[in-house]
Backbone as JSON, one array per atom type, in Angstrom:
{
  "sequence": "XXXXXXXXXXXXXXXXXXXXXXXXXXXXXXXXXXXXXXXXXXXXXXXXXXXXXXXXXXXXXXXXXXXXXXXXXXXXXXXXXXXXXXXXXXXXXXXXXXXXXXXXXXXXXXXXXXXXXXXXXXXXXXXXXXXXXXXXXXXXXXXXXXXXXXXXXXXXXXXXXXXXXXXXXXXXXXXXXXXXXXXXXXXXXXXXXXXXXXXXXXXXXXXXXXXXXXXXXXXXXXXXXXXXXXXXXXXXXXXXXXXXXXXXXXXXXXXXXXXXXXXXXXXXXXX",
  "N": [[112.36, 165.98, 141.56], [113.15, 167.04, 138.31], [116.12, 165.72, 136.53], [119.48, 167.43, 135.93], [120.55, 167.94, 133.6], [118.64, 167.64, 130.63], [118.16, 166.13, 127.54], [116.91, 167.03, 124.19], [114.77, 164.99, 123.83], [113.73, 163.98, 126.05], [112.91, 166.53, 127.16], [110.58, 166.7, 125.69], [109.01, 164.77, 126.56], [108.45, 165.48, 129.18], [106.29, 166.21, 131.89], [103.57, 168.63, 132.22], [103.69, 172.25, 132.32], [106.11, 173.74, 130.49], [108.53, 175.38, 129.81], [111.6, 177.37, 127.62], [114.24, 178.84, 128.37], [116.64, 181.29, 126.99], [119.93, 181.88, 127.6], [121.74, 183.35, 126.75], [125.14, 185.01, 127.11], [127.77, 187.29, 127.14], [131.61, 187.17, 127.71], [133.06, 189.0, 126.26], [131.75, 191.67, 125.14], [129.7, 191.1, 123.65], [126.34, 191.41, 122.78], [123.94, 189.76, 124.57], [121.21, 189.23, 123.81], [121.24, 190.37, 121.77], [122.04, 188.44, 120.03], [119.69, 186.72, 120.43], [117.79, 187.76, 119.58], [118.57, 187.49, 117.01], [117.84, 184.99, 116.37], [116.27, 182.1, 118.01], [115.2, 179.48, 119.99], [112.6, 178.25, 119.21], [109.95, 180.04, 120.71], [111.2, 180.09, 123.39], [111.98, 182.24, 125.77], [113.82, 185.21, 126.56], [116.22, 185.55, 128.91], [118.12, 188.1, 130.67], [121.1, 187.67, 132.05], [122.88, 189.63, 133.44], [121.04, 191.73, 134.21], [118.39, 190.42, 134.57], [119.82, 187.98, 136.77], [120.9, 189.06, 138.84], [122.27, 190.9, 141.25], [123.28, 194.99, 141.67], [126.53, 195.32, 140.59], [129.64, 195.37, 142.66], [132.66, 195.88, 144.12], [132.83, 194.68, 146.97], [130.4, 193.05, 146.7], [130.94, 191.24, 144.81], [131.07, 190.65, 141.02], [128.53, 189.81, 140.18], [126.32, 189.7, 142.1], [123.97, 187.48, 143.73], [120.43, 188.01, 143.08], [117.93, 190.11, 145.49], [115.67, 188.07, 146.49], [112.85, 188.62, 146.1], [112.88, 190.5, 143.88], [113.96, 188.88, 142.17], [111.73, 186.97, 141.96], [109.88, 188.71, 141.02], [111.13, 189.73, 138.54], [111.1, 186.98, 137.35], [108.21, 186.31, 136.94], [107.26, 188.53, 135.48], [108.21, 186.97, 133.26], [106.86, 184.92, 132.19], [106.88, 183.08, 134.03], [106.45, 180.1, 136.3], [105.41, 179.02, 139.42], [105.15, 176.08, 139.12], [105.81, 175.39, 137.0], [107.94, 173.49, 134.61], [111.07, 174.72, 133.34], [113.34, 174.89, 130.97], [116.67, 175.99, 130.37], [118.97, 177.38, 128.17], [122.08, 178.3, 126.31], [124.73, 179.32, 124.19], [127.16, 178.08, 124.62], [127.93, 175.56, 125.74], [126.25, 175.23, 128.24], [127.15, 176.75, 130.5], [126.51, 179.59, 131.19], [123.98, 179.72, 130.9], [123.96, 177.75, 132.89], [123.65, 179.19, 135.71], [120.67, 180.09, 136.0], [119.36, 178.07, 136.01], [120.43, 177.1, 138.09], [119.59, 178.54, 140.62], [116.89, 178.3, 140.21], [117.02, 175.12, 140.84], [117.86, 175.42, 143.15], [115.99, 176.87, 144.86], [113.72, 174.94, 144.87], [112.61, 174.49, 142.67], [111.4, 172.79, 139.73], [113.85, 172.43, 137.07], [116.54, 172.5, 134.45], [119.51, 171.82, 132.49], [119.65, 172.7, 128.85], [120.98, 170.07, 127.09], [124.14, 169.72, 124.94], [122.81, 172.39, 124.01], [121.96, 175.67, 122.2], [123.07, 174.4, 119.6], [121.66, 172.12, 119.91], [119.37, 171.33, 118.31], [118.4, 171.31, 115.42], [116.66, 172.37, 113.67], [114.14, 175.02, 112.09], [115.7, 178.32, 113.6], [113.77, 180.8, 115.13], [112.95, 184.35, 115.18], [110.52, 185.98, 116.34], [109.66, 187.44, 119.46], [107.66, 185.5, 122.23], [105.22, 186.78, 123.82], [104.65, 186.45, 127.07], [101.7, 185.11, 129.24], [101.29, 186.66, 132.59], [103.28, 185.11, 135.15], [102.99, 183.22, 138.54], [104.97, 183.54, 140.58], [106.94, 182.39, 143.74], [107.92, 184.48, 146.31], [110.82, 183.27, 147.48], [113.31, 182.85, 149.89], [117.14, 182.9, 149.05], [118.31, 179.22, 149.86], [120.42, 178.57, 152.94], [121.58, 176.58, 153.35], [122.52, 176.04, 150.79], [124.29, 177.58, 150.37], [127.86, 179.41, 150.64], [129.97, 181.5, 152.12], [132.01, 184.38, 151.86], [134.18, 183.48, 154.42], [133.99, 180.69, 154.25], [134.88, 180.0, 152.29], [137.39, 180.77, 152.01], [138.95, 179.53, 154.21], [138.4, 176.74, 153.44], [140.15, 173.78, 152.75], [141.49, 173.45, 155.06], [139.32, 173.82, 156.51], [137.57, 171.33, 156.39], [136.69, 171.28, 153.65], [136.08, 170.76, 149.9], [137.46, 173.19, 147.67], [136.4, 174.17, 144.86], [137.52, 175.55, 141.76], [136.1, 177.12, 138.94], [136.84, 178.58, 136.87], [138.47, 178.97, 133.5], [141.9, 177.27, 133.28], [144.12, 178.81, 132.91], [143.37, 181.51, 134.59], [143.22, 180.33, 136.89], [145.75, 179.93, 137.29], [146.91, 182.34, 137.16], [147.66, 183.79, 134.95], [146.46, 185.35, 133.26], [144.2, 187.4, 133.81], [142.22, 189.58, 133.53], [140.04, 190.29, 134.19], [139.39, 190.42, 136.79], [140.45, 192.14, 140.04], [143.06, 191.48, 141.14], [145.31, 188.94, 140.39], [145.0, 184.95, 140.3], [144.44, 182.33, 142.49], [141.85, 181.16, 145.28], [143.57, 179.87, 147.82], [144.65, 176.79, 148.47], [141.96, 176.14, 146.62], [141.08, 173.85, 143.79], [142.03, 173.41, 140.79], [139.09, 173.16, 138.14], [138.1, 173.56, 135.35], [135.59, 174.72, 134.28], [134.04, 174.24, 131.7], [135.57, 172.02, 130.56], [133.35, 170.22, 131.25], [131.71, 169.39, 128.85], [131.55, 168.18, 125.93], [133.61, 168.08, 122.84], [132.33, 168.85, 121.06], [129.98, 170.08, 122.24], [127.81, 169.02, 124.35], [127.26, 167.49, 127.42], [129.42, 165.53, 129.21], [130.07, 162.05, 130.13], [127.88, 160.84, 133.3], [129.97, 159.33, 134.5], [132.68, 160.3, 133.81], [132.49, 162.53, 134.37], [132.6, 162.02, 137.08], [135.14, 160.98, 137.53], [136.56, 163.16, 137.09], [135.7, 164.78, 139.22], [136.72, 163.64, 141.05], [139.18, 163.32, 141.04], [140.03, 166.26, 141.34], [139.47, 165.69, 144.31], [137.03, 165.41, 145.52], [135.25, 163.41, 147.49], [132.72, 160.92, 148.15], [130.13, 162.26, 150.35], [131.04, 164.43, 150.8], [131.46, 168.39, 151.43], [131.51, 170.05, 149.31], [132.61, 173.58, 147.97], [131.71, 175.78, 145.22], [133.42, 177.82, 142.84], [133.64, 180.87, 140.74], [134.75, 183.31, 138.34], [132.87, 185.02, 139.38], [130.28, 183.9, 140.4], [128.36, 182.74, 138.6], [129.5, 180.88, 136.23], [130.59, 178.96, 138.25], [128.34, 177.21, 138.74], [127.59, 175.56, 137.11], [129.41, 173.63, 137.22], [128.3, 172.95, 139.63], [125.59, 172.0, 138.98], [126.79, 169.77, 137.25], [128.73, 168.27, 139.55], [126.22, 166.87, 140.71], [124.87, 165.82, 138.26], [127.29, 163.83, 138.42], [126.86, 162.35, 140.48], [127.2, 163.29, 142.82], [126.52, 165.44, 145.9], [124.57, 168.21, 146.37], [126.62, 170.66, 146.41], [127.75, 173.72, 147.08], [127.5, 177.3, 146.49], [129.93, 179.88, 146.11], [128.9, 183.01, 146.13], [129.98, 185.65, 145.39], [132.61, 185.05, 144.55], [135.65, 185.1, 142.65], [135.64, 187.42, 141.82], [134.52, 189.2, 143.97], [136.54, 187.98, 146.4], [138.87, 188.99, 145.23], [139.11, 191.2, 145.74], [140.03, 192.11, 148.49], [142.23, 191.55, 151.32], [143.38, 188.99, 151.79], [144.49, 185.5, 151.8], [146.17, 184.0, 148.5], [147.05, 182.36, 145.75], [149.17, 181.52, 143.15], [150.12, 180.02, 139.94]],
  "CA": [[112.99, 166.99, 140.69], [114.04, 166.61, 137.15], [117.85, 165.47, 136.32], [120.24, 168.81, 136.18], [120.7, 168.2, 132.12], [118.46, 166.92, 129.74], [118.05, 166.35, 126.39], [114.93, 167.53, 123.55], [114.11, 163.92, 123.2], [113.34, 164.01, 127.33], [112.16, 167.4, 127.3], [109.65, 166.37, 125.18], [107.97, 163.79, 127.57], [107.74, 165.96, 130.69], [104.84, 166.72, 132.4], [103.39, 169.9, 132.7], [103.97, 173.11, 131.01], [107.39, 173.61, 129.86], [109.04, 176.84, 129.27], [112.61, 177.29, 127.32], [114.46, 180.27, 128.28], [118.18, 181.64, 126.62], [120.55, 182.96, 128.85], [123.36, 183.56, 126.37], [125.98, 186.08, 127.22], [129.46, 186.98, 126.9], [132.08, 188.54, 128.87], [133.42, 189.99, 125.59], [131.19, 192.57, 125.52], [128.23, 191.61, 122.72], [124.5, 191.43, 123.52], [123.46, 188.1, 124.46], [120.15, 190.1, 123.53], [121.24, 190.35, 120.2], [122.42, 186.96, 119.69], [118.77, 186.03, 120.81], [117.0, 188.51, 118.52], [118.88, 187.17, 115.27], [117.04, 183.28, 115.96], [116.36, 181.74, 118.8], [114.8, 178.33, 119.64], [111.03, 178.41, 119.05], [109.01, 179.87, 121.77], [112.25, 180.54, 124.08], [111.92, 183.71, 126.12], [115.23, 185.72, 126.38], [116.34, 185.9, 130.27], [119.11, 188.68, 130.77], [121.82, 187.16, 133.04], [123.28, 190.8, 134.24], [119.76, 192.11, 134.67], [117.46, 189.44, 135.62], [119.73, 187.04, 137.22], [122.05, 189.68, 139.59], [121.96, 192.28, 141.61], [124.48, 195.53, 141.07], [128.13, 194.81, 140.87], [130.73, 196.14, 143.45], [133.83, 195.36, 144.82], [132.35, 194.39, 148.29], [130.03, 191.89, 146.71], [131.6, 191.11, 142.89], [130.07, 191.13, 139.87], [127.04, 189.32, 139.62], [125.87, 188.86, 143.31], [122.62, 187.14, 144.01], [119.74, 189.18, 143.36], [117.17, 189.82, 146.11], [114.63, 186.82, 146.2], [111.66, 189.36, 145.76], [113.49, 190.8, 142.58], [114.11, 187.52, 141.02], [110.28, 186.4, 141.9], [109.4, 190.03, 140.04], [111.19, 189.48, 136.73], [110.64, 185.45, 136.15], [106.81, 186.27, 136.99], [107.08, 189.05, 134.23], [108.82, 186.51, 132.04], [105.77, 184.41, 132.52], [107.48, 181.68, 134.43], [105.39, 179.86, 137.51], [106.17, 177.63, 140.25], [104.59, 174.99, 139.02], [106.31, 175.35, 134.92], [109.38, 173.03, 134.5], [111.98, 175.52, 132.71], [114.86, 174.41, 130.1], [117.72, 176.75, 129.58], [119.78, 177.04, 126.92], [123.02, 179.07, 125.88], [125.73, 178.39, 123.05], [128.9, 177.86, 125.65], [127.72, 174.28, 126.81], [125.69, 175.99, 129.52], [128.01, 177.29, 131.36], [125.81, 180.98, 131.33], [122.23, 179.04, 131.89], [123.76, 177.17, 134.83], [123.1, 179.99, 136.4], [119.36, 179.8, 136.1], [119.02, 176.37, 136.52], [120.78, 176.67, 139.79], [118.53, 179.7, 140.86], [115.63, 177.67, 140.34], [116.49, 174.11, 141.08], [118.01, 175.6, 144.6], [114.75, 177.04, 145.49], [112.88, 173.93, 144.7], [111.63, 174.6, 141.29], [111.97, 172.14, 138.22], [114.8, 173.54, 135.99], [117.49, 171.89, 133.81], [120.02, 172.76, 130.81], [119.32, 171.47, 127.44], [122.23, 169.01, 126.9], [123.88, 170.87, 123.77], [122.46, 173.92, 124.04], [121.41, 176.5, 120.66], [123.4, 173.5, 118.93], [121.16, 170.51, 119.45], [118.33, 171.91, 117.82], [118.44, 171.25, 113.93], [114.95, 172.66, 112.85], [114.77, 176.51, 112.52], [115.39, 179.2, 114.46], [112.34, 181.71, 115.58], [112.77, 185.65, 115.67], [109.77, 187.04, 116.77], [109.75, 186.78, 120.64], [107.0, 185.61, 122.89], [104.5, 187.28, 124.51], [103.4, 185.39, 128.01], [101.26, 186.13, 130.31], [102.42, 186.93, 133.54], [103.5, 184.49, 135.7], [102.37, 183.17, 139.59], [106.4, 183.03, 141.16], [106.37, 182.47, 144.68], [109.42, 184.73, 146.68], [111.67, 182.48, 148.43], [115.09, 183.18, 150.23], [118.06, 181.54, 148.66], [118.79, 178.64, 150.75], [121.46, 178.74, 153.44], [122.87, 175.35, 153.0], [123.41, 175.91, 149.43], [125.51, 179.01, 150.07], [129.45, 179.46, 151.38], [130.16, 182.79, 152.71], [133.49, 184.25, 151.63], [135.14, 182.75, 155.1], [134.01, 179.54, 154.47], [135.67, 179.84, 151.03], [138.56, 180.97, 152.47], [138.98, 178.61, 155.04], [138.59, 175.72, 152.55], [140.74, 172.7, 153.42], [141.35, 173.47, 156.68], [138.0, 173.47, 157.01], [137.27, 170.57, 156.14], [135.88, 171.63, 152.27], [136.46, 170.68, 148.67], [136.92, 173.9, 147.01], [136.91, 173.61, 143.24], [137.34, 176.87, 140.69], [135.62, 176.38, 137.49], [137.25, 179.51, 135.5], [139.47, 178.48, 132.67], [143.11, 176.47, 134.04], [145.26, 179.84, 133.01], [142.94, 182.25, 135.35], [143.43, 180.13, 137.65], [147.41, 179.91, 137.61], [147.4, 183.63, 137.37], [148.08, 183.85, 134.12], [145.3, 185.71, 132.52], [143.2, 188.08, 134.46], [141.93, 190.82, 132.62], [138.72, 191.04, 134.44], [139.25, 191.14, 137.81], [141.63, 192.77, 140.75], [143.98, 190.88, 141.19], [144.83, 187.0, 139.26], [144.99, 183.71, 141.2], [143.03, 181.67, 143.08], [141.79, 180.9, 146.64], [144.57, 179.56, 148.78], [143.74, 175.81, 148.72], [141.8, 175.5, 145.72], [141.55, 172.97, 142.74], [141.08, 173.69, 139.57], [137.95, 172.12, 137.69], [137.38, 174.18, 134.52], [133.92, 174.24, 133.93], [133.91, 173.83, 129.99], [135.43, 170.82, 130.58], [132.36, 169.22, 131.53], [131.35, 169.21, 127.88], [132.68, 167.77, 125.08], [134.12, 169.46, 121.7], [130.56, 169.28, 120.56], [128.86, 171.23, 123.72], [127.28, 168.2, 125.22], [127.98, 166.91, 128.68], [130.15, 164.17, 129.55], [129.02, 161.37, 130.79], [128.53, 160.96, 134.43], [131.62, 158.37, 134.77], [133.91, 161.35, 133.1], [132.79, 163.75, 135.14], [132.77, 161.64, 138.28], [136.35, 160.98, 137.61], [137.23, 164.99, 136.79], [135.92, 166.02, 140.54], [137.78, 162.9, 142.35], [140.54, 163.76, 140.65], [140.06, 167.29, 142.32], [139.51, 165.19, 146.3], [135.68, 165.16, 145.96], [134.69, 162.01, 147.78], [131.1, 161.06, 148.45], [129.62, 163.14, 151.28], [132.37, 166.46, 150.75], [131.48, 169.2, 151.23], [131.95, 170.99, 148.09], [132.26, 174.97, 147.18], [132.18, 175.99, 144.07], [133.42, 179.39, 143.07], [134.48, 180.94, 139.51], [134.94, 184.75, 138.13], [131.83, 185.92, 139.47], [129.14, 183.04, 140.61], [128.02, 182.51, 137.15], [129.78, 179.5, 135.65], [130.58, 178.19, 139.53], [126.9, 176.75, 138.55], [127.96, 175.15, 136.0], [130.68, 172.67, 138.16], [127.47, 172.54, 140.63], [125.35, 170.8, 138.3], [127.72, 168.39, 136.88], [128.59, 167.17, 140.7], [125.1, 166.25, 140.89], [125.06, 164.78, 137.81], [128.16, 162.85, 138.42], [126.45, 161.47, 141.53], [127.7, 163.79, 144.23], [125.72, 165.84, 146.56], [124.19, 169.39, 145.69], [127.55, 171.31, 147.03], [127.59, 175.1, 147.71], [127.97, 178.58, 145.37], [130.3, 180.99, 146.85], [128.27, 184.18, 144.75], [131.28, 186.79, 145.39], [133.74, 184.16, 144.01], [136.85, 186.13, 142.81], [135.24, 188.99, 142.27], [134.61, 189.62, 145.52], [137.77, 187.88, 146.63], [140.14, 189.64, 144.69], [139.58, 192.8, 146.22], [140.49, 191.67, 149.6], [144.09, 190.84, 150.95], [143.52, 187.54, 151.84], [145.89, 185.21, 150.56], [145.67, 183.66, 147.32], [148.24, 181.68, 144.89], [149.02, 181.44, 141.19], [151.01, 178.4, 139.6]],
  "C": [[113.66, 166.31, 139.51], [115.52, 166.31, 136.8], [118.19, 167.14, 135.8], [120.05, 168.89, 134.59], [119.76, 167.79, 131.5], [118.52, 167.7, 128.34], [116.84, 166.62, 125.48], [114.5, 165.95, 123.61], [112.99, 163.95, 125.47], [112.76, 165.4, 127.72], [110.43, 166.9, 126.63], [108.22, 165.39, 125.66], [107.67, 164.54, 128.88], [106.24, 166.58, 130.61], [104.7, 168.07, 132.33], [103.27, 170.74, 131.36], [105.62, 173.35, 131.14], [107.85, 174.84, 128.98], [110.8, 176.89, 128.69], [113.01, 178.81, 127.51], [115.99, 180.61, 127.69], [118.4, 182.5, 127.19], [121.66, 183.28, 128.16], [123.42, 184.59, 126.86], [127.32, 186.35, 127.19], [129.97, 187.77, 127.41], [133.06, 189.04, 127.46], [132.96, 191.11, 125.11], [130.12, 192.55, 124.32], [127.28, 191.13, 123.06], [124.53, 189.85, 123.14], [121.66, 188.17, 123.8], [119.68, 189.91, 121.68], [121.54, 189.07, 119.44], [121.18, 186.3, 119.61], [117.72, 186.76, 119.73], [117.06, 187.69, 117.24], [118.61, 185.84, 115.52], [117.74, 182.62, 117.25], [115.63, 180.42, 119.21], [113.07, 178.48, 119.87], [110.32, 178.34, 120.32], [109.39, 180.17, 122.96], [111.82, 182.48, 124.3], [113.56, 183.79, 126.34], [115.25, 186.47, 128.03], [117.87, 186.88, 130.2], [120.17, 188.68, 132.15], [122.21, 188.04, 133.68], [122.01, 191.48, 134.71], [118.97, 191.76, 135.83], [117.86, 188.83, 136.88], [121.12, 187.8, 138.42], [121.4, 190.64, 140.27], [123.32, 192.93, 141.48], [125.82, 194.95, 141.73], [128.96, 195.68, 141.91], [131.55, 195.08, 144.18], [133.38, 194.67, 145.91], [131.85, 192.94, 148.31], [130.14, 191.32, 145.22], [130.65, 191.54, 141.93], [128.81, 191.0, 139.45], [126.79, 188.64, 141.2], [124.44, 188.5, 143.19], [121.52, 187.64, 144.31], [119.34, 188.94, 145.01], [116.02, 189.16, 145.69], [113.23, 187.52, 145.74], [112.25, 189.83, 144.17], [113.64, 190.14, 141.68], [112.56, 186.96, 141.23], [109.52, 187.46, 141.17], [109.82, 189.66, 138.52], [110.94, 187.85, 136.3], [108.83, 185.37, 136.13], [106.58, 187.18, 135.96], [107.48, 188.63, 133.51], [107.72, 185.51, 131.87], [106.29, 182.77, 133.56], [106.41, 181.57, 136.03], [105.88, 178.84, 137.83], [106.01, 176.23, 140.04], [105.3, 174.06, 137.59], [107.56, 174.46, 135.6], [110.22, 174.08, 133.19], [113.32, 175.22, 132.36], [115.38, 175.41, 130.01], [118.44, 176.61, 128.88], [120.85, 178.19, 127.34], [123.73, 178.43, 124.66], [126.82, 177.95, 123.74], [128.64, 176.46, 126.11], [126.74, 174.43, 128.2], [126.26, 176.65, 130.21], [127.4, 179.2, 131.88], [124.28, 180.52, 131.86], [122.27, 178.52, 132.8], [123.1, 177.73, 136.0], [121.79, 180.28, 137.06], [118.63, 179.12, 136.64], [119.51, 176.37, 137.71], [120.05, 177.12, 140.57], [117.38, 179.02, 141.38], [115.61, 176.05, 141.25], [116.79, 174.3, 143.28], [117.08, 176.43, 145.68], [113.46, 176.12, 145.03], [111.73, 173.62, 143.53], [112.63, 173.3, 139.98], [112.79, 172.79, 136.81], [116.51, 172.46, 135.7], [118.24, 172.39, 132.41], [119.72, 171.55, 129.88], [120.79, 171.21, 126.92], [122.68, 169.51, 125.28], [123.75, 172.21, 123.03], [121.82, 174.04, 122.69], [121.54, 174.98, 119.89], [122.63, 172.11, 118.56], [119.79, 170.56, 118.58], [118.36, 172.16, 116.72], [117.45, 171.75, 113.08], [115.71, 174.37, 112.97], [114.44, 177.45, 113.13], [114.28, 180.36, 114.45], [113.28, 183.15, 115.71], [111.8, 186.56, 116.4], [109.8, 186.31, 118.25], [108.33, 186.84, 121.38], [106.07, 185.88, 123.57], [103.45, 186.93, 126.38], [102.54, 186.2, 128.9], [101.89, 186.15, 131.8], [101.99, 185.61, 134.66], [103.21, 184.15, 137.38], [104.04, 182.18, 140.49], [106.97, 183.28, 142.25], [107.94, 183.65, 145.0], [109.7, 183.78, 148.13], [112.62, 182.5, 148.04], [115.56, 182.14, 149.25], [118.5, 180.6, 149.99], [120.06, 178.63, 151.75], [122.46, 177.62, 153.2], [122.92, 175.09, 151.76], [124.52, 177.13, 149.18], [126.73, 178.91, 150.6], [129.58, 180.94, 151.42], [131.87, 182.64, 152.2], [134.91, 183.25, 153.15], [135.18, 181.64, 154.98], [135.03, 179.17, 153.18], [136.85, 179.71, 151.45], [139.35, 180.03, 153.26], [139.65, 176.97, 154.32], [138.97, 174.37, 152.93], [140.92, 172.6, 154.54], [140.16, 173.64, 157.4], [136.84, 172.35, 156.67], [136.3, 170.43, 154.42], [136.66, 171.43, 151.22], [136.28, 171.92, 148.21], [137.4, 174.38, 145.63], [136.88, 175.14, 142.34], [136.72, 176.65, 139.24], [135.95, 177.61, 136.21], [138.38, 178.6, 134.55], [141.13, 178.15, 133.33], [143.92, 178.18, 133.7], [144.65, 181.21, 133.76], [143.33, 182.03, 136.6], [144.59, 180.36, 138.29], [147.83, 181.32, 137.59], [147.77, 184.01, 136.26], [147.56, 185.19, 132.63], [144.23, 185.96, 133.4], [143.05, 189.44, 133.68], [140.08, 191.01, 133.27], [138.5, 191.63, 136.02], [140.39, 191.93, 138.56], [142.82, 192.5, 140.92], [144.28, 189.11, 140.39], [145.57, 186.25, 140.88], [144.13, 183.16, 141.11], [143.19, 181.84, 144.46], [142.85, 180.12, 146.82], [143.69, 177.57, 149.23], [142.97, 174.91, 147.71], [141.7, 174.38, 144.88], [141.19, 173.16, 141.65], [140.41, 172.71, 138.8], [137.29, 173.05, 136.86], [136.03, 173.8, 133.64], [133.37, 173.99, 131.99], [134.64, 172.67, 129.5], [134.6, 169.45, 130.71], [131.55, 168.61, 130.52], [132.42, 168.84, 127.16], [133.03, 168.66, 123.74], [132.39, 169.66, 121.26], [129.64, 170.33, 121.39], [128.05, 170.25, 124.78], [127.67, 167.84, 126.46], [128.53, 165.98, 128.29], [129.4, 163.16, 130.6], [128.91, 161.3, 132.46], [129.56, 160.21, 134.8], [132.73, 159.32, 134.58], [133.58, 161.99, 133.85], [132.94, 163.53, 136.77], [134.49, 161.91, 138.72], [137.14, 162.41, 137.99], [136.96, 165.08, 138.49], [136.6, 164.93, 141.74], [138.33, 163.17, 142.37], [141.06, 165.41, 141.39], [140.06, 167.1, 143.88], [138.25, 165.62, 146.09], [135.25, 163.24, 146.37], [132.8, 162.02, 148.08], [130.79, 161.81, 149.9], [130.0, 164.23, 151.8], [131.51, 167.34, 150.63], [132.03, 170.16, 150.44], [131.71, 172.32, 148.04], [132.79, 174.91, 146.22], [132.46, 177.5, 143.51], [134.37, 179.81, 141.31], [134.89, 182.43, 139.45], [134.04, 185.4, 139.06], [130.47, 185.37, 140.04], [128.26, 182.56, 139.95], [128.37, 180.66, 137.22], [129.75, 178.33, 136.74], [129.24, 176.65, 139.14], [126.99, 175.98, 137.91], [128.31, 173.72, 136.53], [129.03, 172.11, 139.36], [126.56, 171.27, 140.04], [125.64, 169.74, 137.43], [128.44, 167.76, 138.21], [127.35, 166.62, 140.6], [124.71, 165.5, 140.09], [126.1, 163.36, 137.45], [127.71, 161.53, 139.57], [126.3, 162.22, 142.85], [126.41, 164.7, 144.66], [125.39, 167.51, 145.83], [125.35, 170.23, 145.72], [126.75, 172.79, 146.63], [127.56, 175.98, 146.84], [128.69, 179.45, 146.72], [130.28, 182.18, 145.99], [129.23, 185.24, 144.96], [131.87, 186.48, 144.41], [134.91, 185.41, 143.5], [136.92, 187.15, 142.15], [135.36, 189.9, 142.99], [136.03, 189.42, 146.12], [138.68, 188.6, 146.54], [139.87, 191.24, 145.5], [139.81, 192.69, 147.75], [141.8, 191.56, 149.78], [143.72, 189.76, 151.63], [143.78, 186.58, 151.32], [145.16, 184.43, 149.71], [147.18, 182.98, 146.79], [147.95, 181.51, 143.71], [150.39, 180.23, 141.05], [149.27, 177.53, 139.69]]
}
């Protein structure tokens, strides 16, 4: 399997066929749609992260739970994508919205990585007209069990022997700034490890030495059991593939994350 990030100079040498897809989106409420309409990177299909890459939202199971595996093998086979394609994502946030994708895929054993950068590294110009593929041959397979954490295991956390890292912004975490979900905090336990830290002011990753440091510094040692868990199971993805490229092991998604959480009474802390 391909490294979690690369860059166009390493896209450019892989094997195969090679599909670029944009996952922008924003939780301030404008079309990642439309962002992708007005120039997008040549040849890039436009994947819709609330659509494609979810199933519906509810309290029970948050905002963006994990489609069903037949549902997600339905729309990337109408996006023309195939088990066989290696698939770059992009966004403008550093990835932090295509993680998503890339996790999707590389945790059911498909070749899939973000482009290091994102929209930004890409100096030539942008494309409007979109795509046309043909349709795609995308097998359905479950999401894996040992890449998942169930809300108890979340919960549990340290006392259960688990690293479990938050990757929303440091003042969501402390309670400071919730405006999206039920209640503000975090899990009981926690560490925070804001996931747009993993890039630099530019959008690029950090290297793996910087980001090794960032999740020690959280109590990830080599062979931890890591969850990762953010607003919604989105960005979480994000924190997933920067352990792996720091060195560390694949760790977990907990797809509720405090979405789901927050509507529970099970305890929680802010500070």
């Amino acid at each position: 399997m391909i490294e979690p990030v690369v860059d166009l100079a390493q896209i450019q040498a892989l094997p195969g066929r090679v599909l670029l897809a944009d996952v922008r989106y924003y939780l301030d409420g404008r079309s990642g749609r439309a962002a992708y309409d007005g120039g997008h990177l040549p040849g890039a299909i436009f994947v819709d992260l609330h659509h494609d890459l979810a199933a519906p939202a509810s309290p029970a199971e948050g905002r963006h739970p994990l489609p069903d595996p037949a549902f997600f093998s339905e729309r990337m086979a109408s996006l023309g994508l195939s088990d066989d394609d290696t698939l770059i994502a992009y966004d403008d946030a550093g990835g932090v919205m295509a993680a998503r994708l890339v996790w999707m895929l590389r945790s059911t054993g498909r070749d899939a990585a973000l482009l290091d950068g994102g929209l930004t590294a890409y100096t030539g110009k942008l494309e409007t007209s979109q795509p046309q593929p043909s349709r795609g041959s995308f097998s359905v397979r479950p999401w894996p069990a040992e890449r998942l954490a169930t809300i108890d295991e979340a919960a549990s956390g340290r006392s259960g022997g688990s690293v479990v890292i938050d990757a929303r912004p440091a003042d969501r975490f402390r309670g400071e700034n919730e405006t999206l979900d039920a209640r503000p905090g975090h899990i009981s336990g926690a560490h925070s490890v804001p996931c747009r830290d993993n890039v630099d002011a530019s959008g690029r990753f950090e290297s793996p030495e910087v980001l090794r440091a960032r999740f020690v510094a959280a109590g990830v040692t080599a062979g931890a059991d890591v969850i990762s868990y953010c607003g919604s199971g989105v960005t979480a993805c994000h924190n997933l593939l920067a352990l792996e490229r720091a060195g560390f092991g694949p760790g977990r998604l907990y797809p509720g994350s405090w979405s789901q959480y927050s509507h529970t009474d099970r305890p929680a802390e802010t500070g």
